[in-house]
N, C-alpha and C positions, 0 to 999 in steps of 0.2 A: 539640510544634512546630506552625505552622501553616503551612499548604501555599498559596500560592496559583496558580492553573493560570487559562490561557489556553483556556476550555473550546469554542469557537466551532467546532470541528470537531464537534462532536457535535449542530451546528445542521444543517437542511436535509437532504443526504444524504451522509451520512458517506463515503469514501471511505478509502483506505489509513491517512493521519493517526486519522480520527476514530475507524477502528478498533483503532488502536494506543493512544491515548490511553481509549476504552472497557473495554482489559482490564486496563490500568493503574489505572485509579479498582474495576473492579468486585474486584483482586486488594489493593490497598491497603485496600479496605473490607473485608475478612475478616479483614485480618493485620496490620494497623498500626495503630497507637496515637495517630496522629498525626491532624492536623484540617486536612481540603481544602475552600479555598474556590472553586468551580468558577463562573468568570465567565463571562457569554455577553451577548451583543447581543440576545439574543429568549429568551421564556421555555425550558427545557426541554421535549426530547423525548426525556427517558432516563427516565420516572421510576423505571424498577427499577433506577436507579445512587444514587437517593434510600437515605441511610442515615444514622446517626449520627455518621457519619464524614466523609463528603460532601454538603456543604452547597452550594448552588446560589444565585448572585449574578444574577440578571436586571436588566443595565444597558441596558434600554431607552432609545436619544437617537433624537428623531425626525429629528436632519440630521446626526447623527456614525456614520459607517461609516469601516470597515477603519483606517487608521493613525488617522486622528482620535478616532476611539471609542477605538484603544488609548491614544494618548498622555492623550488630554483628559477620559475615562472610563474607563478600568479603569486607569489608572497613580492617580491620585487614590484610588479603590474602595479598590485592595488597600493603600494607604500608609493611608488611613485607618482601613482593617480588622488592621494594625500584625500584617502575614503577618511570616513570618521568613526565607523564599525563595520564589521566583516561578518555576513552571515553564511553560516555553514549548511546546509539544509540537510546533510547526510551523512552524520555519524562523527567527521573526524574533518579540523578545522587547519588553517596554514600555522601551523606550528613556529612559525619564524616572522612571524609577523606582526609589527611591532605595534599593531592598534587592537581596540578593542573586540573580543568575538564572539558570536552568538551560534551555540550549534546545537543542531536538532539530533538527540537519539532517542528513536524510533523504538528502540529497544534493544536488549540485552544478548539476543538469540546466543552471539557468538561467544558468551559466558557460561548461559543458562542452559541452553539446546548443543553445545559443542561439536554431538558427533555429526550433525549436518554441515561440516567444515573440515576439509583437510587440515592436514596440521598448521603447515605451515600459513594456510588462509588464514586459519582460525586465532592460530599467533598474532598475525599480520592484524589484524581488523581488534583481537585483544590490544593490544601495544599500543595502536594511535587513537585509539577511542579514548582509552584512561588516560593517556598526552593530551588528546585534546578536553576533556574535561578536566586535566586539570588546568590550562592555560585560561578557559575558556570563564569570561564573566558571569556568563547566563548558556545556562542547558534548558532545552525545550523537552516535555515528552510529552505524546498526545493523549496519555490515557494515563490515570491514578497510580495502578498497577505499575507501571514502568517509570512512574516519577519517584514510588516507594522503593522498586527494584535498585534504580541508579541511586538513589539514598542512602541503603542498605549496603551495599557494594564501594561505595566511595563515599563514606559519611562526612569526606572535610567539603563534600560537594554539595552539601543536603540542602542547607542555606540560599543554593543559585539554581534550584530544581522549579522550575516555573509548568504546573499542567495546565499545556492549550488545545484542548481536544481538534481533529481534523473535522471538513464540513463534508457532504455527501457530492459528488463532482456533479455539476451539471452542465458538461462541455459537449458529452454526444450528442450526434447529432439526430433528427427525429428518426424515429423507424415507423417501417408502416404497423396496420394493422396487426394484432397476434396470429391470423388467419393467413394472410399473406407474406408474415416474416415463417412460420412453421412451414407455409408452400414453397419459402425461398430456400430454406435448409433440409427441408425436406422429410420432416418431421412430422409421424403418422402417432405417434403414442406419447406420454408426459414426456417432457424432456426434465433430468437434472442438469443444473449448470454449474459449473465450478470455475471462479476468476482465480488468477493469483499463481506465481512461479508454485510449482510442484515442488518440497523440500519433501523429509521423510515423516518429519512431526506433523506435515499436513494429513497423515493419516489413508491415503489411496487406496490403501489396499483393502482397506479398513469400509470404506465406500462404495469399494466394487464389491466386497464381501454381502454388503447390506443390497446392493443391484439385483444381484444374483437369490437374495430372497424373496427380492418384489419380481422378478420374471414369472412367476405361472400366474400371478394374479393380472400383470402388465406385460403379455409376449413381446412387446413395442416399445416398449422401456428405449429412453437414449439418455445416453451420460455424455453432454459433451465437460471436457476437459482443457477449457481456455488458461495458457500460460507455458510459459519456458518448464524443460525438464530442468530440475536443479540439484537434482538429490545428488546424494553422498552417504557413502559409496552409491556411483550411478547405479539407477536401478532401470530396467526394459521394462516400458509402462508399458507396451503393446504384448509383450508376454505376461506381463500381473493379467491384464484384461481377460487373454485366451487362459492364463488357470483358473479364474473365477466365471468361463464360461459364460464371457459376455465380448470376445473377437468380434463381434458386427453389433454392438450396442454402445458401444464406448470409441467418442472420437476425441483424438486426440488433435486441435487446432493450434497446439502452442502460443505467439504472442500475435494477436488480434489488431486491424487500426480499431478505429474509435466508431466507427461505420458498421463493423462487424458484429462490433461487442454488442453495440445498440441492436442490433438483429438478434441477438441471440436475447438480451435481455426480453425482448418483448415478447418472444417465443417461449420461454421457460415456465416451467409449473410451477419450481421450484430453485433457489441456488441454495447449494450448500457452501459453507465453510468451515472445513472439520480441520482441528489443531490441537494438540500437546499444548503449542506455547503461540502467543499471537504479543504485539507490542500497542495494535489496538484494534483494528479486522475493516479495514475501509472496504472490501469486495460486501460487506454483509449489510454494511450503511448505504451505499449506494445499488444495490438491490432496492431497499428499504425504499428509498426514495423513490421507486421506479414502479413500485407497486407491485412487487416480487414478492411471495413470501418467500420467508428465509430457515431454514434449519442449520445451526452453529452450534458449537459446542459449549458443554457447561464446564467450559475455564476461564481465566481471566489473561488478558482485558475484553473476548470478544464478549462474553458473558456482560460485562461492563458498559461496553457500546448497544449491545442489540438489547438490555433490559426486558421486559416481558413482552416485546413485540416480537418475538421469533422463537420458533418450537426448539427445545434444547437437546440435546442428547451426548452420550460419552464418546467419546471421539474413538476409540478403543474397542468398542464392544459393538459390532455390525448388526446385531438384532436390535439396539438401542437406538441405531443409528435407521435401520429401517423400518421398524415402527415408526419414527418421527416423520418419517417421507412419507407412510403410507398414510400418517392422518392428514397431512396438506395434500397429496394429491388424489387420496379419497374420497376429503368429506368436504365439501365444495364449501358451505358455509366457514366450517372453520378455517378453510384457506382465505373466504372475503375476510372473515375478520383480522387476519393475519394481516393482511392488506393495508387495512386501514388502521392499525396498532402501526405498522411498519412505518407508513407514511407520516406518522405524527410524531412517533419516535424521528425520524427521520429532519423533520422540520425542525428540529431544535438545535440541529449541529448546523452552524452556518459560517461560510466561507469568508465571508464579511466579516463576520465577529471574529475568525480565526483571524485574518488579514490584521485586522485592529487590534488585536492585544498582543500577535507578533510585534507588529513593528511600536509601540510601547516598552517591550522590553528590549528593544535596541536601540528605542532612544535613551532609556534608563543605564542602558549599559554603554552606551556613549558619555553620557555625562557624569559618569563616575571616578 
C-alpha cells in the first residue's frame, strides 16, 4: 500500500505534532511493509527518517504556502503519485483530494480555548479543521477527552472517532549525570522545568505566582521556561517574571534541540504542566518516562494521561499550585515515589503500539 502523509511538521522546529508524527515514520520504517510518501514545502531535515520505506517529496512553490501549497501542490503530488490513503498528522487534511484520508486532531483548542487565537487564525484553523473532518474517513485523537470533544462538536463524525493515545518520545539523546547536567546549566537550588509553547491557558503567571511563594523557603529556586512565546494577546514573559519578583530565577530558553532538553530533563526536581485546557499533555509523559516527577493539573486530558502518578493541583490558584511543588521538592521520599508511579505509568504508552493501530486505521480506511 502506499502511504501518503502531510510531512510539513518535521520542517523548521518540530513541536508536539512533528514529534508525534517523527516516531510514527521512524516505527513504520522498522515494521511495516508498506510505502510512505512523506511531502513537505522545503527539503528535509530528518535524514535519519531517510529509508527504504520512507520516501521524501520536496514540493518546493516559490508563492504557495500553507492551504494553497496543500490544495494546488501536494493534493496534485500525491493524486499523481496514485497513494491509496493520505494521512494528515495535524488537524486539517488536502481538501481536494480525491483518495482516502486520515487526520489526526490533537484537539479542540481553537474552539474550546478561542481567546488564545486571533480572529482571523482562529477562524482560519476553525473552517478547515470541520472541512477536514468532514472529508476525512477516520479522525485520530490521542486522549478520550478530545475523542468525546470532536463527537460532541460534530456528531455526524462520532462513528469515525478512533482514540489512539501518544507513546512517551525516546529520541533524546543520553545526558549526563543530574550532577553534572545542574553544573552544566548552572543550577544551585531545585530547578522547576516547564516544556511546551507558552499559550495563556498554560497558566504562567499562575506559576510564577506559586515561585514566588516557595522563594523564602528555596532563595535558589529556578524556573526554567523551555518553549516558544505564543500567547495572545502577546504577553512580556520577562516582565510577568520581574512582577512576581522572580527577574534572576526564571529563564526563559524558548524552543530547545533535543540535546538541550535532555540536559534539562535530568537536571530538574521537578516539571510542571499547568493548563485550563490540554488535548492530551505529552511534555508530562515524557517527564514520566525520564524519571521526573511531575505536578499537572487536575483537568482533562492531562489528568487523564498522568493518572495517579503525578501530584495534581488547579491550574488557577498559585498556593495550590505551590503546595504541590513544595511536596516533590521537599519530601524526598514522596518525590522517589513519584518517580517510580511515573515510570510505570509511563511504560504503558508505547510508540509501537501507537505506530500499529495508526497504520490499521489507514488500512481500514483504504479499503473502504
Amino acid at each position: 500500500m502506499i502511504i501518503g502523509i502531510d510531512a510539513r511538521e518535521l520542517g523548521g522546529q518540530p513541536t508536539g505534532t512533528g514529534r508525534y508524527l517523527h516516531n510514527l515514520l521512524r516505527a513504520w520504517s522498522r515494521s511495516s511493509t508498506d510505502r510512505f510518501l512523506a511531502y513537505l514545502d522545503e527539503p528535509p531535515r530528518t535524514a535519519a527518517l531517510a529509508t527504504a520505506r520512507v520516501e521524501w517529496r520536496a514540493l518546493a512553490a516559490a508563492h504557495a504556502r500553507g492551504i494553497v501549497w496543500q490544495e494546488r501542490v501536494l493534493a496534485p503530488a500525491a493524486r499523481a503519485d496514485g497513494i491509496d490513503v493520505f494521512f494528515a498528522p495535524a488537524y486539517q487534511c488536502p481538501l481536494t483530494l480525491p483518495r482516502p484520508r486520515v487526520t489526526a486532531v490533537h484537539d479542540l483548542s481553537f474552539f474550546s480555548y478561542a481567546p488564545d487565537f486571533g480572529f482571523l487564525e482562529g477562524l482560519r484553523r476553525r473552517l478547515l479543521v470541520a472541512a477536514s473532518i468532514r472529508v476525512s474517513r477516520a479522525i485520530l485523537a490521542c486522549s478520550r477527552f478530545t475523542r468525546d470533544e470532536i463527537a460532541r462538536r460534530f456528531p455526524a463524525a462520532a462513528g469515525r472517532v478512533h482514540h489512539i493515545p501518544l507513546g512517551a518520545d525516546d529520541l533524546l539523546p543520553p545526558a549526563p549525570a543530574r550532577a553534572e547536567a545542574r553544573h552544566q546549566l548552572h543550577v544551585h537550588g531545585p530547578l522547576i522545568l516547564w516544556v511546551g509553547s507558552v499559550f495563556n491557558r498554560r497558566c504562567l503567571p499562575e506559576l510564577l505566582a506559586a515561585g514566588a511563594l516557595l522563594t523564602p523557603r528555596w532563595p535558589n529556586l529556578c524556573i526554567d521556561v523551555v518553549g516558544d512565546n505564543r500567547t495572545h494577546p502577546r504577553r512580556n514573559l520577562a516582565a510577568l517574571a520581574r512582577q512576581a519578583g522572580l527577574a534572576d530565577r526564571v529563564r526563559f530558553s524558548g524552543f530547545v534541540d533535543d540535546s538541550a532538553l535532555a540536559l534539562r530533563y535530568a537536571a530538574a526536581d521537578v516539571v510542571v504542566q499547568l493548563s485550563d485546557y490540554e488535548g492530551f499533555g505529552l511534555p508530562a509523559l515524557e517527564a514520566m518516562a525520564r524519571g521526573v516527577p511531575v505536578v499537572a493539573s487536575n483537568r482533562p486530558a492531562l489528568s487523564e494521561v498522568v493518572g495517579d502518578a503525578a501530584c495534581s493541583a488547579d491550574p488557577r490558584n498559585p498556593r495550590d499550585i505551590a503546595h504541590a511543588l513544595a511536596q516533590v521538592i521537599g519530601d524526598g521520599a514522596f518525590a522517589a515515589d513519584l518517580r517510580e508511579r511515573g515510570r510505570a505509568r509511563a511504560a504503558r504508552f508505547s510508540w509501537a503500539t501507537t505506530a500499529e493501530r495508526v497504520l490499521e486505521v489507514l488500512h481500514e480506511a483504504a479499503r473502504l
